[in-house]
C-alpha positions as CSV (number, residue, x, y, z in Angstrom):
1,X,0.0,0.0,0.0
2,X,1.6,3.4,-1.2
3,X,2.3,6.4,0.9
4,X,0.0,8.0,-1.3
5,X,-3.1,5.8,-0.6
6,X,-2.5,5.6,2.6
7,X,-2.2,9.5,3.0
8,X,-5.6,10.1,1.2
9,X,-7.0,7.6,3.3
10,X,-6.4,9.1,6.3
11,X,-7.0,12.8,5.4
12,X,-10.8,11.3,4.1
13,X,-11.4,9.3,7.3
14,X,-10.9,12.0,9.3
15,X,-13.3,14.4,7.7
16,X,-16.1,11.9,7.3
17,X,-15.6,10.6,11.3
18,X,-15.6,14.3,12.4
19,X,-18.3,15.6,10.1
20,X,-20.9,12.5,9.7
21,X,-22.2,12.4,13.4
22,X,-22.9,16.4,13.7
23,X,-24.2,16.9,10.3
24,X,-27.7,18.1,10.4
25,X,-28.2,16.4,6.8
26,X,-26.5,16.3,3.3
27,X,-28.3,17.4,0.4
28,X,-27.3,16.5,-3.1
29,X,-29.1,18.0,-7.0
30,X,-30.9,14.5,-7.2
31,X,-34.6,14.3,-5.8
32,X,-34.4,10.5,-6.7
33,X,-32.2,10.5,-3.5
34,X,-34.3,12.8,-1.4
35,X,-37.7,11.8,0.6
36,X,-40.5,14.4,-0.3
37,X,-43.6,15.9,2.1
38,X,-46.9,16.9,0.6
39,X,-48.8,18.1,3.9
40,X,-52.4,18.6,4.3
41,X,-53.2,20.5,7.7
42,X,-56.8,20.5,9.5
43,X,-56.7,23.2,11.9
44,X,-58.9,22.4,14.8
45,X,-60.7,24.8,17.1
46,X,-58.3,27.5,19.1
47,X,-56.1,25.5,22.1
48,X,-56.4,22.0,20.4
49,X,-53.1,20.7,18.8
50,X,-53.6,20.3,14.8
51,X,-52.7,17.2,13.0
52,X,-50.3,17.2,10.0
53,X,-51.1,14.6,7.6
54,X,-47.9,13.7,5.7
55,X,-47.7,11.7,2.8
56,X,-43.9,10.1,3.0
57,X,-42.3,8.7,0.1
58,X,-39.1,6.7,1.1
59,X,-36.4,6.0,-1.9
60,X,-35.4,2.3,-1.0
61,X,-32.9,2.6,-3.4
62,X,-31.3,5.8,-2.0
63,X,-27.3,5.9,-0.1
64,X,-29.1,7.9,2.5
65,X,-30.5,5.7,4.9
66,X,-34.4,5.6,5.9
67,X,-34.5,6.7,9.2
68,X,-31.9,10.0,7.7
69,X,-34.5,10.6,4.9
70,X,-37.9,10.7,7.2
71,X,-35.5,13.3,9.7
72,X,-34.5,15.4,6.4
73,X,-38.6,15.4,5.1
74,X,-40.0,16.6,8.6
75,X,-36.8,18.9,9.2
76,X,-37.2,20.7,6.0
77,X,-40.9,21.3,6.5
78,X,-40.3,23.1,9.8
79,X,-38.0,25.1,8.3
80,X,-39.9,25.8,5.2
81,X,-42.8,26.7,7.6
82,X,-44.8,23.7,6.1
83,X,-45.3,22.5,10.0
84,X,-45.1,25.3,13.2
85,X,-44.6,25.2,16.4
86,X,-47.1,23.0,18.5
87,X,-48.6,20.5,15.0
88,X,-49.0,16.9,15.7
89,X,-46.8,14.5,14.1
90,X,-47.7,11.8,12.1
91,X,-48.2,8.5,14.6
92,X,-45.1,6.3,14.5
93,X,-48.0,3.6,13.1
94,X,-48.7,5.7,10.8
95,X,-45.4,6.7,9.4
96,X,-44.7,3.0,9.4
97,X,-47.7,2.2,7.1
98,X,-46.6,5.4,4.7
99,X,-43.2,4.8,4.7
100,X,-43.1,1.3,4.4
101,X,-40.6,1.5,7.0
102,X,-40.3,-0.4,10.5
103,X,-41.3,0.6,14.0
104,X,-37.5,1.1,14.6
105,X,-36.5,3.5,11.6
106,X,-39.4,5.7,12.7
107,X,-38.7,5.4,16.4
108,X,-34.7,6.1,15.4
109,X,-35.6,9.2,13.6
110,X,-38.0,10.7,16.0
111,X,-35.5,9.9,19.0
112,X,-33.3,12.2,16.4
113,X,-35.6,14.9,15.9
114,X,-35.7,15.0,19.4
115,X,-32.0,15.2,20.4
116,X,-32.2,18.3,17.6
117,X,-34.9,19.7,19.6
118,X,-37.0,19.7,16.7
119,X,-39.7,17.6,18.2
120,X,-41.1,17.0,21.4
121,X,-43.0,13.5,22.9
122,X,-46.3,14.2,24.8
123,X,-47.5,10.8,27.4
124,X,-50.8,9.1,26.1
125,X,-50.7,12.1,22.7
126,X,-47.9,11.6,20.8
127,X,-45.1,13.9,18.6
128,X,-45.4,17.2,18.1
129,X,-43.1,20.4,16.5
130,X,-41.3,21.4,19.3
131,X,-40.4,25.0,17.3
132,X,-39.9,26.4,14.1
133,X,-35.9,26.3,13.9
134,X,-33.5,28.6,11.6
135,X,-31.9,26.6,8.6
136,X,-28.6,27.8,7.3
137,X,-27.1,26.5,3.8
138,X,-23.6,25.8,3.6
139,X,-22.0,25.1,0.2
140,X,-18.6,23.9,0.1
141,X,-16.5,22.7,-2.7
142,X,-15.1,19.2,-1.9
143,X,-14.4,16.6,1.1
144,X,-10.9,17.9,2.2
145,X,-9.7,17.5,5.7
146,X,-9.3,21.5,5.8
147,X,-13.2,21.9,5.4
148,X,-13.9,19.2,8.2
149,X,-12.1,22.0,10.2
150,X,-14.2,24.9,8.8
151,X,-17.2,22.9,9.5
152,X,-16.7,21.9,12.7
153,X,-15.6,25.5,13.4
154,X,-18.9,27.3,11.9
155,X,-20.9,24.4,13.2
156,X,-19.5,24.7,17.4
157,X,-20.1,28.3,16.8
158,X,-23.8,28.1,16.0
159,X,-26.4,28.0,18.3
160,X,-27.8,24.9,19.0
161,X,-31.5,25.6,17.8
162,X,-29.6,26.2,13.8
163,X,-29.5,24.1,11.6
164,X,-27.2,23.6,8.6
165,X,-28.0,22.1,5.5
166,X,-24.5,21.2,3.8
167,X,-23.9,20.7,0.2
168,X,-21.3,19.7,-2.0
169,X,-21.0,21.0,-5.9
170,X,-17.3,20.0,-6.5
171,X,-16.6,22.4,-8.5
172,X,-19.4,21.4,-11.1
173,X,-21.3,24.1,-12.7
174,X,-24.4,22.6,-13.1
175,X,-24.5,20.8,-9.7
176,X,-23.3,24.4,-8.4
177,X,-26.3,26.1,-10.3
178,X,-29.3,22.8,-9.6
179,X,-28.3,23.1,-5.9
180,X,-28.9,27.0,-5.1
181,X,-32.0,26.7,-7.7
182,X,-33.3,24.5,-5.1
183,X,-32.4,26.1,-1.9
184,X,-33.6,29.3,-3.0
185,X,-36.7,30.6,0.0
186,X,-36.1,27.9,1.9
187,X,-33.1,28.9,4.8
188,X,-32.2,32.2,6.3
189,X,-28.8,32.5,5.2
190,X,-26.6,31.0,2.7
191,X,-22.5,30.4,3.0
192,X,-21.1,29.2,-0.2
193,X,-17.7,28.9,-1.5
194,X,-17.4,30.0,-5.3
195,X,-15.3,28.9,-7.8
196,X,-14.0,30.3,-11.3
197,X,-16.9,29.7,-14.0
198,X,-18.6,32.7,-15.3
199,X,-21.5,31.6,-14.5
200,X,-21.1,31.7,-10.9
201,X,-22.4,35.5,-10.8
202,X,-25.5,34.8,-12.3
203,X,-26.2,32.1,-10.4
204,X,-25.2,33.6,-6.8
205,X,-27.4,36.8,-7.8
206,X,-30.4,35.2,-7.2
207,X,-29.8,35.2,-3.2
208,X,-30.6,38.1,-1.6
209,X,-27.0,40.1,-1.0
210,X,-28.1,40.2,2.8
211,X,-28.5,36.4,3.1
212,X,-25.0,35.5,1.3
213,X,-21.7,35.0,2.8
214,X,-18.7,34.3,0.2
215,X,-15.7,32.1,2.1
216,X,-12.6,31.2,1.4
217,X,-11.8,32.9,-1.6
218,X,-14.2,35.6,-2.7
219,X,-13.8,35.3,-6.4
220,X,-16.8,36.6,-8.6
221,X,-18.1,38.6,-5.3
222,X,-19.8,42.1,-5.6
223,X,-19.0,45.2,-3.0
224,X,-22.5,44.1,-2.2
225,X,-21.5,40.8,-0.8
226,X,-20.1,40.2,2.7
227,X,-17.3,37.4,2.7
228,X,-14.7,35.6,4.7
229,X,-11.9,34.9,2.7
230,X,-8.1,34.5,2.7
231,X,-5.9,35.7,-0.3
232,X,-4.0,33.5,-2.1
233,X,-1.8,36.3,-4.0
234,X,0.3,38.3,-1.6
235,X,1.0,36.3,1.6
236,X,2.2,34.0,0.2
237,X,5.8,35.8,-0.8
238,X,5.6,37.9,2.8
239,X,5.6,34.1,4.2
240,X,8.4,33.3,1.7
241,X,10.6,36.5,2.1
242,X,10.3,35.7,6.3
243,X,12.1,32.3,5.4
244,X,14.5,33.1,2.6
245,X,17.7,31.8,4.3
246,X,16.1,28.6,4.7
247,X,14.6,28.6,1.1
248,X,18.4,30.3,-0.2
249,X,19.8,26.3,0.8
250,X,18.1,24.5,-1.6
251,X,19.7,24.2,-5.1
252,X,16.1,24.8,-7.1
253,X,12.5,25.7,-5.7
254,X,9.9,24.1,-7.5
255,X,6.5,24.9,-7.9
256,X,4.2,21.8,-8.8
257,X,0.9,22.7,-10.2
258,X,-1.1,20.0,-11.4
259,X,-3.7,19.8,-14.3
260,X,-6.4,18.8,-11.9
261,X,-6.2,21.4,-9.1
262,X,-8.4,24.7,-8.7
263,X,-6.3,26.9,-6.5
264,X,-6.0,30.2,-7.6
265,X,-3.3,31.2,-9.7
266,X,-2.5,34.3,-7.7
267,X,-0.1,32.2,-5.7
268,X,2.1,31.2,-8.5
269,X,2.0,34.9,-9.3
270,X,3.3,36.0,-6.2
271,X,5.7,32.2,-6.1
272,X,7.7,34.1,-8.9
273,X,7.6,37.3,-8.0
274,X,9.7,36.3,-4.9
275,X,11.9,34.1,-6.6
276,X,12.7,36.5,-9.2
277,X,13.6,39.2,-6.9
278,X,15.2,37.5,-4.8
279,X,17.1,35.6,-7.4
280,X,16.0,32.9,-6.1
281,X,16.6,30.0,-9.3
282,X,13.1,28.5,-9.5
283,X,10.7,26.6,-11.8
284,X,7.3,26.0,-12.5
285,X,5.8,22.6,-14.1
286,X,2.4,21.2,-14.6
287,X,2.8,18.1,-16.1
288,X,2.8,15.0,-13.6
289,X,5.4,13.5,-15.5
290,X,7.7,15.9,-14.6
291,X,7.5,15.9,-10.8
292,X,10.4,13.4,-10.4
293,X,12.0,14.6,-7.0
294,X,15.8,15.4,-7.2
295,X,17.7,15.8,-3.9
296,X,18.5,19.2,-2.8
297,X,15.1,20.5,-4.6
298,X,12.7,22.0,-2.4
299,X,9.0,21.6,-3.3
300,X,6.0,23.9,-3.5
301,X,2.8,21.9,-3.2
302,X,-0.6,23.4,-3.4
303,X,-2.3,19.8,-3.6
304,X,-2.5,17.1,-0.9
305,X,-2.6,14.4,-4.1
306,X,0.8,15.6,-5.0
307,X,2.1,16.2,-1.4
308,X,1.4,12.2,-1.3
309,X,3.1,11.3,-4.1
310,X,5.8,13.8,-3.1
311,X,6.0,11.7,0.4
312,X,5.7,8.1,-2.1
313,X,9.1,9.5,-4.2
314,X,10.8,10.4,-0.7
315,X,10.1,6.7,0.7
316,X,11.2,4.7,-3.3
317,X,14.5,6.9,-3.1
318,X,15.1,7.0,0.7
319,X,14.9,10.7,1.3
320,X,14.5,12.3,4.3
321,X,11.9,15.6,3.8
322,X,13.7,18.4,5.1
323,X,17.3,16.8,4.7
324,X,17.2,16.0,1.0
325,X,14.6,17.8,0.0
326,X,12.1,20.4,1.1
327,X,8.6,20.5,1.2
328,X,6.5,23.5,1.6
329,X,2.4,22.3,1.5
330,X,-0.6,24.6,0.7
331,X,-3.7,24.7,3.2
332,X,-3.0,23.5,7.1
333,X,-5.0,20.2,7.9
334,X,-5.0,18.3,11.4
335,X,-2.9,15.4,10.3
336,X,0.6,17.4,8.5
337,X,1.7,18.3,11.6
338,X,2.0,14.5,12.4
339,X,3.6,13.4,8.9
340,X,7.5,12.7,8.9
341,X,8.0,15.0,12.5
342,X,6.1,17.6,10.6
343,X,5.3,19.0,7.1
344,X,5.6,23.1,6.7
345,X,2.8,24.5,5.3
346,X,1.4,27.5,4.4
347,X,-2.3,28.0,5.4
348,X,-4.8,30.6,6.7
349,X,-6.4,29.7,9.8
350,X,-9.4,27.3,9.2
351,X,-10.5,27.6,12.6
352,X,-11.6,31.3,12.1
353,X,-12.9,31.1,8.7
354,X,-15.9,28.8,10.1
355,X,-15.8,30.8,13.2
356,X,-16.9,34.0,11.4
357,X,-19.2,32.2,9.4
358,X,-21.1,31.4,12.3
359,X,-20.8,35.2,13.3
360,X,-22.4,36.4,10.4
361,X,-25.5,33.8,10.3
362,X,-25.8,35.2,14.3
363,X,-25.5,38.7,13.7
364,X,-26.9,39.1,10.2
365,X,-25.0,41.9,9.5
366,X,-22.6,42.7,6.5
367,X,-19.3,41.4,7.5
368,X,-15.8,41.5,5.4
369,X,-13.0,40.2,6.5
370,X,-9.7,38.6,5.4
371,X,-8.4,36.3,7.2
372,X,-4.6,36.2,8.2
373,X,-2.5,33.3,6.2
374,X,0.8,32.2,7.8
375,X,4.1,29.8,7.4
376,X,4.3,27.4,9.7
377,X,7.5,26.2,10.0
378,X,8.2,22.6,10.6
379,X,10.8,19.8,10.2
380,X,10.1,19.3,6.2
381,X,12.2,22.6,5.4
């Protein structure tokens, strides 16, 4: 098993374990996978508690499990203000007979809804809406260890009666465009990372500029917009002019930017604007089949794919990272710290990002901010 697997491994096993047991639920741009709620309500005479007759269609052949699906369909109806505060749920016979579902599933997502504080149990009467909670959206690019931290930032930060419905659209233009055109109207704020497509504009413009917070990087955002965001352009030669004598020891600095990653070119901008002033002798390649480690190179890596093939290389040749070579890595995550006594990287501060998230959702205010990136100097240079 190669460094490289086991590397990606690792990184993905720690988001999923740390995001999977506080996610409020996943959405994804296919209804097939979704469980839907048509609602008819009686209203009784004043003081009684209405009943909410749902009709609940379960997707057998859906990844997201039963019990998840009939939580997502009674959650998003609060939300969407289908069901307030004080309606009767559906009897947990009844959602049996509906769902086609068993007594456990139903009892498992009600004892869920519960834990939320979504619903309440009343002795000898049943389930009822415990209160209409707030739903935030929160769109992020892809499953990377460093968004586990954002999440679980923005997510501690919230108060416990939020919600947060997060998405994926992996960089995707029409997943990016299918998802928003179904969240639009139905949660109170929306946090999305952009990307580069021309599209994106259009597409964002459709939330109102109040409701929107860009993060990470606040490409394609208006004056109107408020974002969180760290720049990728000019930090990242202060962080390299702070360690020049280190960098100076190396016989060629090499920037590696593969065909398949999306991080903004400003940093190889502001890569070769410190080298050449600094006369520092430096290259950039692209092509994969030109990342063949030489010893005395040091290594700019904006990808954790290549950082793992870097580390694969390091272990075929017997290298030692940060006596034969040099590594500098792009974005702090919880495990490069840990990886041969410590990989250097170059990373804003996660932690924050998803920290002023949750700031904005609470204060609903305009907020811009940029948030600091740093070097953090360990054994690999």
């Amino acid at each position: 098993m190669t460094v490289e697997f086991l590397l990606i491994l690792s990184l993905k096993n720690v988001f999923i374990q740390n995001l999977l047991p506080n996610t409020d639920f996943i959405t994804v741009p296919n209804k097939k996978n979704n469980s839907f709620v048509e609602q008819n309500r009686t209203r009784k005479k004043q003081n009684s508690y209405p009943m909410a007759t749902f009709k609940i269609n379960i997707n057998s052949n859906s990844n997201v499990l039963k019990f998840q699906q009939l939580v997502d369909a009674i959650t998003d109806a609060v939300s969407s203000n289908q069901l307030h505060e004080g309606d009767m749920l559906p009897s947990v016979s009844q959602l049996m007979k509906e769902g086609q579902v068993s007594r456990d599933t139903v009892f498992k997502a009600y004892a869920e809804l519960k834990q939320r504080g979504i619903v309440r149990s009343v002795p000898n009467r049943g389930y009822f809406v415990a209160k209409n909670k707030s739903k935030v959206f929160l769109f992020l690019d892809t499953f990377k260890a460093y968004k586990e931290v954002v999440y679980g930032s923005f997510r501690n930060h919230l108060p416990k009666d939020i919600t947060v419905g997060l998405n994926f659209h992996h960089y995707n233009i029409k997943v990016f465009e299918t998802i928003i055109k179904e969240s639009l109207g139905k949660y109170s704020k929306y946090i999305i990372m952009n990307f580069d497509h021309p599209k994106v504009p259009e597409i964002i413009g459709q939330i109102p500029d109040r409701d929107l917070l860009i993060i990470d990087w606040k490409i394609h955002s208006s004056p109107q917009h408020s974002f969180v965001a760290q720049d990728f352009g000019s930090p990242v030669y202060d962080c390299l002019v702070k360690h020049i004598d280190r960098i100076r020891q190396y016989r060629e600095f090499i920037f590696f930017y593969p065909p398949f990653t999306y991080h903004p070119k400003d940093a190889i901008t502001f890569f070769e604007k410190f080298c050449r002033g600094n006369k520092i002798n430096y290259r950039i390649i692209y092509n994969p089949e030109e990342f063949i480690i030489k010893k005395g190179d040091l290594y700019f890596l904006v990808s954790d794919r290549t950082l793992a093939k870097f580390l694969d290389q390091c272990h075929e040749k017997g290298y030692e990272p940060g006596h034969d070579v040099g590594v500098i890595s792009y974005n702090e995550t919880p495990t490069k710290k840990y990886i041969k006594n410590g990989i250097t990287v170059i990373s804003t501060d996660f932690e924050m990002m998803g920290q002023k998230a949750a700031a904005f959702v609470k204060s609903g205010g305009p907020m811009k901010i940029t948030i600091p990136t740093t070097l953090k100097l360990r054994s690999s240079l």
